[in-house]
N, CA, C and O atoms as a GROMACS GRO file, in nm:
protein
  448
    1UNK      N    1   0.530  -6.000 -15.034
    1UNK     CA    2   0.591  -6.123 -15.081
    1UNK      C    3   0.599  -6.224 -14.967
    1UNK      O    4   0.648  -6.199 -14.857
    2UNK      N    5   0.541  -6.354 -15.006
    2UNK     CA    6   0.596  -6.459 -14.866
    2UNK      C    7   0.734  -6.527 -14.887
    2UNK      O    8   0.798  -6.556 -14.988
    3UNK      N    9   0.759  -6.546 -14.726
    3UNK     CA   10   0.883  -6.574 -14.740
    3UNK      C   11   0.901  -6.736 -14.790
    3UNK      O   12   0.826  -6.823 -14.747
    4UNK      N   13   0.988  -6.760 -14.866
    4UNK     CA   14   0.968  -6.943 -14.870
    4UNK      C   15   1.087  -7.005 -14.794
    4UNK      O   16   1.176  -7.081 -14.835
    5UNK      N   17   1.067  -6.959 -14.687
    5UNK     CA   18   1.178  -7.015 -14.594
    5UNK      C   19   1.132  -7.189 -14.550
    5UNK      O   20   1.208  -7.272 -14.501
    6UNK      N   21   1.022  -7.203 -14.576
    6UNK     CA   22   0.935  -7.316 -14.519
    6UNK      C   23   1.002  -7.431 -14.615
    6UNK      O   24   0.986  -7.547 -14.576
    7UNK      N   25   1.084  -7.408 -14.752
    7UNK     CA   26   1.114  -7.492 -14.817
    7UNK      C   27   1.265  -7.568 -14.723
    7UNK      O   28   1.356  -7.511 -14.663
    8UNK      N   29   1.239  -7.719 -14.746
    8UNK     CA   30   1.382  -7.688 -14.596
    8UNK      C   31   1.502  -7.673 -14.703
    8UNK      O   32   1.515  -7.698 -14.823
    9UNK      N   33   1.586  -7.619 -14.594
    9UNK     CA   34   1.744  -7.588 -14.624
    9UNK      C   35   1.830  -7.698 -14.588
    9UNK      O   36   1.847  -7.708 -14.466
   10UNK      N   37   1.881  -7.772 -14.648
   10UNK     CA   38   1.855  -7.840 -14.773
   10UNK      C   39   1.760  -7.916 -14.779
   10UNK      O   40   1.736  -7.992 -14.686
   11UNK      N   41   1.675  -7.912 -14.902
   11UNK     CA   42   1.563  -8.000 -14.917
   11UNK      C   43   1.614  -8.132 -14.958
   11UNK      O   44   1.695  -8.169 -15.044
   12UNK      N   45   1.512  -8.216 -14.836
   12UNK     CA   46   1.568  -8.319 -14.858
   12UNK      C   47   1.503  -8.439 -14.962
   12UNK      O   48   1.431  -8.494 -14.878
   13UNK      N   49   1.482  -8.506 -15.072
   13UNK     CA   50   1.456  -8.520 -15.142
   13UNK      C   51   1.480  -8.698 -15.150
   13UNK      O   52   1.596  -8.738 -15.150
   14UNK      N   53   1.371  -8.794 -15.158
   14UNK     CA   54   1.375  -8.908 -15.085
   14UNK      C   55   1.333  -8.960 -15.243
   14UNK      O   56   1.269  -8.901 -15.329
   15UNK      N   57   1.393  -9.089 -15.245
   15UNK     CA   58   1.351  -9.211 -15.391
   15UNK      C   59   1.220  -9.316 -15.351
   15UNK      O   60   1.196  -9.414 -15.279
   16UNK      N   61   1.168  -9.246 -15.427
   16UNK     CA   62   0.995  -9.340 -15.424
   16UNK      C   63   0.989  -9.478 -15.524
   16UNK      O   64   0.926  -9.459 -15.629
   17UNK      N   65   1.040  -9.602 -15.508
   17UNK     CA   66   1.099  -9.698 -15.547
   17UNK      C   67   0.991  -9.720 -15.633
   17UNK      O   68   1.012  -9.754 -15.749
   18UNK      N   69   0.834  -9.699 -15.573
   18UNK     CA   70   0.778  -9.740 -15.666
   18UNK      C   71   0.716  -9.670 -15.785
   18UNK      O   72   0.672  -9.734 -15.881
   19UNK      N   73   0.714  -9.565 -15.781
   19UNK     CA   74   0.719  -9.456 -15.898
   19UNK      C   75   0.802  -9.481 -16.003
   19UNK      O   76   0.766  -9.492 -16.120
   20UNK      N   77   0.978  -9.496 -15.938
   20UNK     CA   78   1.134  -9.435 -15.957
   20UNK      C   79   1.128  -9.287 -16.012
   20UNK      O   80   1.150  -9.242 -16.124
   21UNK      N   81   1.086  -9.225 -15.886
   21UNK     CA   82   1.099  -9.044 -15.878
   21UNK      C   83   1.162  -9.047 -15.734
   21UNK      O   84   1.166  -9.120 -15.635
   22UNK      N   85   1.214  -8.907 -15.786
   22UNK     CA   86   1.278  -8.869 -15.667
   22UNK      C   87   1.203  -8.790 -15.650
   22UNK      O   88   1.169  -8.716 -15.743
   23UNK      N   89   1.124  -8.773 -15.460
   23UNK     CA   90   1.023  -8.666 -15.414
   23UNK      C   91   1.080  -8.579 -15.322
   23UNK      O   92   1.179  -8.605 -15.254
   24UNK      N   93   1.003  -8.453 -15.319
   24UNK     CA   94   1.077  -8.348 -15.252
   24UNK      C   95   0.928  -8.334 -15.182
   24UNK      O   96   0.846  -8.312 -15.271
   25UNK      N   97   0.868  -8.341 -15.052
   25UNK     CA   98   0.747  -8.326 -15.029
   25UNK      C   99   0.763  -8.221 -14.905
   25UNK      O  100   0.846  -8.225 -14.814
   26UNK      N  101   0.664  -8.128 -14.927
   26UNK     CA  102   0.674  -8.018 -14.765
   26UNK      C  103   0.544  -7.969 -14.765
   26UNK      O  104   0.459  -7.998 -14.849
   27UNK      N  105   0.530  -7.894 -14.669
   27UNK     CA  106   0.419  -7.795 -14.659
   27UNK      C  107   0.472  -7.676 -14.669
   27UNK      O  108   0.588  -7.647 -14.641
   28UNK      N  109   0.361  -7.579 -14.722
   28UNK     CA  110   0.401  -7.475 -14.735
   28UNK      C  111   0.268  -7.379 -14.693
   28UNK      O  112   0.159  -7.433 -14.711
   29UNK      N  113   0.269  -7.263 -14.647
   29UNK     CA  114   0.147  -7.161 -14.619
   29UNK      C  115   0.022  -7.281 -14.564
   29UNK      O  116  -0.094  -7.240 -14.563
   30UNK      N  117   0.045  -7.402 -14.526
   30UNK     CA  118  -0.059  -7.432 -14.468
   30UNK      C  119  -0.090  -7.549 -14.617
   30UNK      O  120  -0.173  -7.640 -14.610
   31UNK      N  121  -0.021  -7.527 -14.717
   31UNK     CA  122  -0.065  -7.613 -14.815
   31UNK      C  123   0.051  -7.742 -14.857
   31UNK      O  124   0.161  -7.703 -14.898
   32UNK      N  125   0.030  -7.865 -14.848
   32UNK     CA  126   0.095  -7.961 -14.940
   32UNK      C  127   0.157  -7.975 -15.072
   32UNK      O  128   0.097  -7.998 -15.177
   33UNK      N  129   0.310  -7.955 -15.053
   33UNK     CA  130   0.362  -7.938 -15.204
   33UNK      C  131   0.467  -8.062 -15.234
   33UNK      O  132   0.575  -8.083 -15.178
   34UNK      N  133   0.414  -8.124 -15.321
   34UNK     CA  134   0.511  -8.262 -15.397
   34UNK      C  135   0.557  -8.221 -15.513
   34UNK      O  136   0.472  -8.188 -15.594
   35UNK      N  137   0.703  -8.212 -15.554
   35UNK     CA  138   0.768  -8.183 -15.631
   35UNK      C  139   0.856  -8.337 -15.682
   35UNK      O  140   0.929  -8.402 -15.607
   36UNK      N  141   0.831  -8.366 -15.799
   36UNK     CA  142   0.898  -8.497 -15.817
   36UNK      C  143   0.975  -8.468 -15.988
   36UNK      O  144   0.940  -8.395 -16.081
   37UNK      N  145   1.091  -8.564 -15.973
   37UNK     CA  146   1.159  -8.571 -16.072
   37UNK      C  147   1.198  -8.707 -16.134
   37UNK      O  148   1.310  -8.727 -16.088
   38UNK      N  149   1.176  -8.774 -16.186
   38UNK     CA  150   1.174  -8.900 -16.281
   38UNK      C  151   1.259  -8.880 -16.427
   38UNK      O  152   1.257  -8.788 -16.508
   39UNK      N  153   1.314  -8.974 -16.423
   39UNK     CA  154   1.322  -9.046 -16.593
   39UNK      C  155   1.284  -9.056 -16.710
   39UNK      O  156   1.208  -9.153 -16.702
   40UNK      N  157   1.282  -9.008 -16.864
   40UNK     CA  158   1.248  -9.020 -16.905
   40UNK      C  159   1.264  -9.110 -17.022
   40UNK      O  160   1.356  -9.178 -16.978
   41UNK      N  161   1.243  -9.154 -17.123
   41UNK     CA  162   1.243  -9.314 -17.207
   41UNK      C  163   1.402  -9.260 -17.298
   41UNK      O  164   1.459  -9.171 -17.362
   42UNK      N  165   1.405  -9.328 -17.269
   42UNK     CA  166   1.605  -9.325 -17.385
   42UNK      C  167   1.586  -9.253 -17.493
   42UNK      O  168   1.672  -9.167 -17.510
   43UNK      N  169   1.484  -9.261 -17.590
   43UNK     CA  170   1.448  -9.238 -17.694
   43UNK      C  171   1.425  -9.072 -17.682
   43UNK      O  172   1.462  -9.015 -17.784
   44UNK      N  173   1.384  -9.001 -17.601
   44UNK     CA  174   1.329  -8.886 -17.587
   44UNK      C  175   1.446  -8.800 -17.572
   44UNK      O  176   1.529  -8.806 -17.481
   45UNK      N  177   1.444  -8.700 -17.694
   45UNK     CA  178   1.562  -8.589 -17.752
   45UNK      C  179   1.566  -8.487 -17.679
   45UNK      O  180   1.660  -8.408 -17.681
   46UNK      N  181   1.447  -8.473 -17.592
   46UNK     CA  182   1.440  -8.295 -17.520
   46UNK      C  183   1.500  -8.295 -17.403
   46UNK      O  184   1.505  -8.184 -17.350
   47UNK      N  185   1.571  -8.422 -17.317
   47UNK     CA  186   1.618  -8.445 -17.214
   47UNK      C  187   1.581  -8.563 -17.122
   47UNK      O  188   1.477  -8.627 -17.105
   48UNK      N  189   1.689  -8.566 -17.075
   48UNK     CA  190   1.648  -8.732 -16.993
   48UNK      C  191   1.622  -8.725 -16.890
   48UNK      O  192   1.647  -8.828 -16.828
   49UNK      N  193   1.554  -8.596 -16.799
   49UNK     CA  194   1.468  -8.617 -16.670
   49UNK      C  195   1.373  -8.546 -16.680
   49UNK      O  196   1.402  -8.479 -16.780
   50UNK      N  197   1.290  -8.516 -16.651
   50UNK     CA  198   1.187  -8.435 -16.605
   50UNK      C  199   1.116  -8.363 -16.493
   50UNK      O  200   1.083  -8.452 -16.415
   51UNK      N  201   1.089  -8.284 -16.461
   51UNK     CA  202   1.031  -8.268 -16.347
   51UNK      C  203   0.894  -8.158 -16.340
   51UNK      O  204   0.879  -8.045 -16.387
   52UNK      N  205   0.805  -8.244 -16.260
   52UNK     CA  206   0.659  -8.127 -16.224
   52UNK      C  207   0.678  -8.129 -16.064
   52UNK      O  208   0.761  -8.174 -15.984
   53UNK      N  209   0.516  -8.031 -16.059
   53UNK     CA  210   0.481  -7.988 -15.928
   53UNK      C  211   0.355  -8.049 -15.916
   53UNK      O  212   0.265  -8.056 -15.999
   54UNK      N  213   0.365  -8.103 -15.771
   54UNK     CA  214   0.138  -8.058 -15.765
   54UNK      C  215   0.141  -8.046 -15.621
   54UNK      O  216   0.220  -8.106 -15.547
   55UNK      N  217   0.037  -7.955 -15.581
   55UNK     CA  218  -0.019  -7.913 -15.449
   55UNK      C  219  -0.142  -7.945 -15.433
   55UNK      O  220  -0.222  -7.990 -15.516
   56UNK      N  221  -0.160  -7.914 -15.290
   56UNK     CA  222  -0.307  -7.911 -15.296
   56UNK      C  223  -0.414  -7.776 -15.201
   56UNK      O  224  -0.374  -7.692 -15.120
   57UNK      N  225  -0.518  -7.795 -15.239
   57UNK     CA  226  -0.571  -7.661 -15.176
   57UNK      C  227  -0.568  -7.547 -15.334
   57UNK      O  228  -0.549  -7.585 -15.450
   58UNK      N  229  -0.594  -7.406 -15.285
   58UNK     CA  230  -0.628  -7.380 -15.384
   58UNK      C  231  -0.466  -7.312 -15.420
   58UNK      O  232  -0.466  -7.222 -15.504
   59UNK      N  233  -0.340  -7.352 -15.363
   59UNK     CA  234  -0.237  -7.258 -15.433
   59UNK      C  235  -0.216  -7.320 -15.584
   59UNK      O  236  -0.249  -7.439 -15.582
   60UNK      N  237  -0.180  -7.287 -15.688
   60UNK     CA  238  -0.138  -7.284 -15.851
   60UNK      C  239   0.037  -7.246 -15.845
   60UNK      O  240   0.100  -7.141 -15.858
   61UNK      N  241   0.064  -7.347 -15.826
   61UNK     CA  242   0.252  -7.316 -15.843
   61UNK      C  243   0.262  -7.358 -16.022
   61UNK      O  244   0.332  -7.292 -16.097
   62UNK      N  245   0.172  -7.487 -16.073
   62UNK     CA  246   0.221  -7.454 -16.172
   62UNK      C  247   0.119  -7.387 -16.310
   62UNK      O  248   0.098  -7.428 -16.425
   63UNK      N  249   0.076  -7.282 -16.241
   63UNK     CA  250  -0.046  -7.219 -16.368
   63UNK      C  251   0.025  -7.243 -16.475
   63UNK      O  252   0.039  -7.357 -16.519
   64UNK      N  253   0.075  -7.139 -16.528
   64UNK     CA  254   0.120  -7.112 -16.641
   64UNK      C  255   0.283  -7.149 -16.713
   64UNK      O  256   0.335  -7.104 -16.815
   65UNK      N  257   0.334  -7.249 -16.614
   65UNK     CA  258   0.462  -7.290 -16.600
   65UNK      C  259   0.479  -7.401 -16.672
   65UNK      O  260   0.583  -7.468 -16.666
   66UNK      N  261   0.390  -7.427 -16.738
   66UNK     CA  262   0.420  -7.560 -16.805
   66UNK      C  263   0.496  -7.596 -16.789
   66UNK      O  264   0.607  -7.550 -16.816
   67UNK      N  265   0.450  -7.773 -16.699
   67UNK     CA  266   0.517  -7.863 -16.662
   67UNK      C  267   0.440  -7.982 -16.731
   67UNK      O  268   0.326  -7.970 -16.775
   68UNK      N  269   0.530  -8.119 -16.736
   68UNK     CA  270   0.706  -8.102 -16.666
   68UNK      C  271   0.808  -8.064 -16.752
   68UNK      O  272   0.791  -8.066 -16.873
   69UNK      N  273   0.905  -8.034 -16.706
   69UNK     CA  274   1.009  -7.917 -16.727
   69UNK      C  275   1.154  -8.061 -16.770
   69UNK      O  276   1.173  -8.134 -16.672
   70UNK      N  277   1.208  -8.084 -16.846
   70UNK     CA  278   1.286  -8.130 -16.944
   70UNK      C  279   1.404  -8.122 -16.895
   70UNK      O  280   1.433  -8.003 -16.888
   71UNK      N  281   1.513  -8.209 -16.846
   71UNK     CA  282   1.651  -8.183 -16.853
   71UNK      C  283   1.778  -8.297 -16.886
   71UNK      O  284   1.769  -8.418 -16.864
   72UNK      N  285   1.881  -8.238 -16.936
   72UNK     CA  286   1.907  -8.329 -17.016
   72UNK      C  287   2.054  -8.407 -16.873
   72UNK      O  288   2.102  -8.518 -16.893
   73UNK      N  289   2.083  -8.348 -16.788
   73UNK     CA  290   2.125  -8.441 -16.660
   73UNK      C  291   2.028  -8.461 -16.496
   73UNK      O  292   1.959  -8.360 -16.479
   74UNK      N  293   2.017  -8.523 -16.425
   74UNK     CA  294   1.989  -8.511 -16.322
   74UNK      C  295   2.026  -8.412 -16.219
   74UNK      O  296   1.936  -8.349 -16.163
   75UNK      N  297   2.148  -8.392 -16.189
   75UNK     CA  298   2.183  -8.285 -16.160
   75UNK      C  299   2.153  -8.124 -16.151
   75UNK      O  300   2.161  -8.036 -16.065
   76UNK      N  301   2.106  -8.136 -16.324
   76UNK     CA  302   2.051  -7.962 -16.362
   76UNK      C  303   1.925  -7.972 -16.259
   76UNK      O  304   1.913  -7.916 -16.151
   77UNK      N  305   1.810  -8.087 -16.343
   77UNK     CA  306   1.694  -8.091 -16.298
   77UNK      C  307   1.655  -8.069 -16.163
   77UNK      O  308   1.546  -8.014 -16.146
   78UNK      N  309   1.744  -8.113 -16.029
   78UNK     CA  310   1.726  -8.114 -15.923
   78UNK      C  311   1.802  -7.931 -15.865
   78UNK      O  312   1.764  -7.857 -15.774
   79UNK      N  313   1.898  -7.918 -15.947
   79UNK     CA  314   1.901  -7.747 -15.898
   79UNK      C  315   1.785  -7.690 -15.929
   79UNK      O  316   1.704  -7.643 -15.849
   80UNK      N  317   1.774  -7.698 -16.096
   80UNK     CA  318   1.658  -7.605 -16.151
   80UNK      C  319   1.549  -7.600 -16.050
   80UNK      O  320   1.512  -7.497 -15.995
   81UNK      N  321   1.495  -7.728 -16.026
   81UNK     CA  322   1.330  -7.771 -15.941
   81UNK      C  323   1.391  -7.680 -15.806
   81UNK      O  324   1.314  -7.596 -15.760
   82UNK      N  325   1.528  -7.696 -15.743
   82UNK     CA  326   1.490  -7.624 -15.633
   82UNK      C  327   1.507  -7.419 -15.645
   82UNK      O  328   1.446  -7.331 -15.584
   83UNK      N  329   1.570  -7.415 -15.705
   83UNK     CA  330   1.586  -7.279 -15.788
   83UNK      C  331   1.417  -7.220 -15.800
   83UNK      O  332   1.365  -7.120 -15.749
   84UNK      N  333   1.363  -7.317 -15.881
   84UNK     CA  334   1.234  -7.232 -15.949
   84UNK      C  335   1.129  -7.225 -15.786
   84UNK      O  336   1.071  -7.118 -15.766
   85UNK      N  337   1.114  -7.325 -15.694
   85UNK     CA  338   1.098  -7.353 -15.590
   85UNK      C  339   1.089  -7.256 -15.503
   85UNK      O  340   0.983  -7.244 -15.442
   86UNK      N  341   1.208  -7.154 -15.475
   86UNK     CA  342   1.281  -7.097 -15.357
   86UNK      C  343   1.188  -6.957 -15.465
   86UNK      O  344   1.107  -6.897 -15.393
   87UNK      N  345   1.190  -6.907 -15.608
   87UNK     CA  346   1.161  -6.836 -15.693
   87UNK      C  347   1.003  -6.790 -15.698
   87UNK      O  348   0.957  -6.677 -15.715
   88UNK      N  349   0.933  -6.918 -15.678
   88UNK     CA  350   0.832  -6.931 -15.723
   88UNK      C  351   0.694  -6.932 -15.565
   88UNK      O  352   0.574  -6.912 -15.577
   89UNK      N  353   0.755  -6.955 -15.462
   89UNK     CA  354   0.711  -6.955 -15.343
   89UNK      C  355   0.696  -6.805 -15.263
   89UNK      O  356   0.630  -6.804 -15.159
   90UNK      N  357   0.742  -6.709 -15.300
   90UNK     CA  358   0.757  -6.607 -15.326
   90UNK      C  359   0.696  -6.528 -15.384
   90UNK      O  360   0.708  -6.411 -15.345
   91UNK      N  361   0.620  -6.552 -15.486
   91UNK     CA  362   0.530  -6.510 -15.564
   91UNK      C  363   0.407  -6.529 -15.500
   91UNK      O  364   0.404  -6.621 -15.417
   92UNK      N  365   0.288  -6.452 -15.521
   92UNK     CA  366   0.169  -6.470 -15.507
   92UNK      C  367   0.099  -6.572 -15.535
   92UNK      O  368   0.037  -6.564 -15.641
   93UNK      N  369   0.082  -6.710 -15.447
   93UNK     CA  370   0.034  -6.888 -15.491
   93UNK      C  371  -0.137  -6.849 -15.484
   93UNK      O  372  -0.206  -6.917 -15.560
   94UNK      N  373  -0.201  -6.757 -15.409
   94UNK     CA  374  -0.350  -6.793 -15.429
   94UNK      C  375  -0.418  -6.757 -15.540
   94UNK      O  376  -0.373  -6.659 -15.600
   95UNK      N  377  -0.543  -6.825 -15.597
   95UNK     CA  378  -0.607  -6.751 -15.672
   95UNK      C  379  -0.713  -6.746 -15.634
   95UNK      O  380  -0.774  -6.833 -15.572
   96UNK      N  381  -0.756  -6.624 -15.671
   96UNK     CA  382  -0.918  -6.551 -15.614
   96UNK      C  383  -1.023  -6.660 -15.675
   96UNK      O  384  -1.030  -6.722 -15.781
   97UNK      N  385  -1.105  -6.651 -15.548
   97UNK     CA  386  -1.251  -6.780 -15.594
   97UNK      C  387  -1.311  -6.735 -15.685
   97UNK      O  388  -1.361  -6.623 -15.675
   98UNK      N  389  -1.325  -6.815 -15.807
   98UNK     CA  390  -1.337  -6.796 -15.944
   98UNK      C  391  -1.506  -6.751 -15.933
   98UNK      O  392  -1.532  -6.658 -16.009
   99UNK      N  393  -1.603  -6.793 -15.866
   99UNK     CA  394  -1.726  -6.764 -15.891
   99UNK      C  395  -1.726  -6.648 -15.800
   99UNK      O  396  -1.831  -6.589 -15.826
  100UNK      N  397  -1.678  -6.599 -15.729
  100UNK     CA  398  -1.677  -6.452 -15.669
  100UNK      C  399  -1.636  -6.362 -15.789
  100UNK      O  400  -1.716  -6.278 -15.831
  101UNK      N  401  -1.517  -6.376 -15.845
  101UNK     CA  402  -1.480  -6.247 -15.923
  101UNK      C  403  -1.596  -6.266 -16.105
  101UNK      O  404  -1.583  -6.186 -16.197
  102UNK      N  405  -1.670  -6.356 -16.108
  102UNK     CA  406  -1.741  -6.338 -16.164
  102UNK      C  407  -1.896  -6.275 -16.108
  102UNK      O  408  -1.972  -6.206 -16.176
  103UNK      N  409  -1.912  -6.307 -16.006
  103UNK     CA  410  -2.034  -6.203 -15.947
  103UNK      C  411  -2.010  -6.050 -15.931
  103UNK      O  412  -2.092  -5.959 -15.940
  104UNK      N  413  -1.902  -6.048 -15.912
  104UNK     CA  414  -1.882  -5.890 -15.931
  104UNK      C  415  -1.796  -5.816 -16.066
  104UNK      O  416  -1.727  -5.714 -16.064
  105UNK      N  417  -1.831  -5.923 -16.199
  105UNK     CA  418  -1.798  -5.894 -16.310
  105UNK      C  419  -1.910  -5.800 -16.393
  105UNK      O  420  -1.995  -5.868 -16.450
  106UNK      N  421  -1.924  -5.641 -16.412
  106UNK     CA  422  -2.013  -5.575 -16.425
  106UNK      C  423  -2.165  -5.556 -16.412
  106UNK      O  424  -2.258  -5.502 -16.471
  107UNK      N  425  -2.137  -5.631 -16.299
  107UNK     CA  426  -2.235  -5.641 -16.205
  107UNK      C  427  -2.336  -5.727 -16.205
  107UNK      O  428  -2.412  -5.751 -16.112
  108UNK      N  429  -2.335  -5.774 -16.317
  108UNK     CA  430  -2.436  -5.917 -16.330
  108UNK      C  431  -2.401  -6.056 -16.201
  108UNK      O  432  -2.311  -6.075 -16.120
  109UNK      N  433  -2.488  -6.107 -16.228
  109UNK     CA  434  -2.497  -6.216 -16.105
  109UNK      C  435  -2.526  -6.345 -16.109
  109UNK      O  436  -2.648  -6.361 -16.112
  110UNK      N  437  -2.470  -6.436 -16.110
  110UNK     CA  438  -2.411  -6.604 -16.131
  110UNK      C  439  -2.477  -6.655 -16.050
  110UNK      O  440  -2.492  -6.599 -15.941
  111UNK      N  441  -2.532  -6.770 -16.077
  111UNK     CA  442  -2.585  -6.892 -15.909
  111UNK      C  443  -2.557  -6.992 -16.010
  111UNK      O  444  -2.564  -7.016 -16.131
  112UNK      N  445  -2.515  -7.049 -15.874
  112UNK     CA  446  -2.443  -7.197 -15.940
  112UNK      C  447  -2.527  -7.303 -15.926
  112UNK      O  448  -2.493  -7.414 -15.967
   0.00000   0.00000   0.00000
C-alpha cells in the first residue's frame, strides 16, 4: 500500500476566481493531482456542490468513481474530497500498459 502522506496536512485548498472552484493541487508518487470543487446551478436537486479529480501521467484516481460527486453543503463536499483523497491514494493508482497486457493475452500478438 502507498503511503498518502504526500497529501499535505492540512490541505490547503486555494479559490480559482476564474473558474469559481476551489483547488486542492499537489503532487503525488511523482504525479500531478487537481482536485476541484465548484457550484452547482440553483435549480439542480442532487446537491449544490460538486466535486471531481484529474491527474496526470498514467495514475486513474477516478476509474470507476464516477465523478463529479454531488453535495448538498460545501462543507460535506470539502471533507468528503479530502476523506476519499487520504482513502483513495492508498490504493493501487497505476494501470498496467494496456497494449502489453494484450500481447500477452493467450498469446497472440498486437502491433500497433
Amino acid at each position: 500500500m502507498k503511503d498518502s502522506s504526500n497529501l499535505p496536512t492540512p490541505p490547503v485548498w486555494r479559490y480559482d476566481e476564474r473558474h469559481s472552484t476551489l483547488d486542492l493541487r499537489f503532487r503525488y508518487d511523482g504525479h500531478e493531482i487537481w482536485v476541484w470543487i465548484s457550484p452547482r446551478p440553483l435549480y439542480c436537486d442532487r446537491g449544490h456542490w460538486q466535486f471531481g479529480v484529474m491527474q496526470a501521467g498514467r495514475m486513474h484516481l477516478d476509474g470507476q468513481d464516477s465523478f463529479p460527486r454531488y453535495f448538498m453543503s460545501l462543507g460535506a463536499a470539502i471533507e468528503e474530497a479530502e476523506r476519499w483523497l487520504r482513502w483513495r491514494l492508498a490504493q493501487q493508482t497505476e494501470t498496467p500498459y494496456f497494449p502489453a497486457l494484450l500481447a500477452t493475452a493467450h498469446g497472440r500478438t498486437f502491433v500497433p
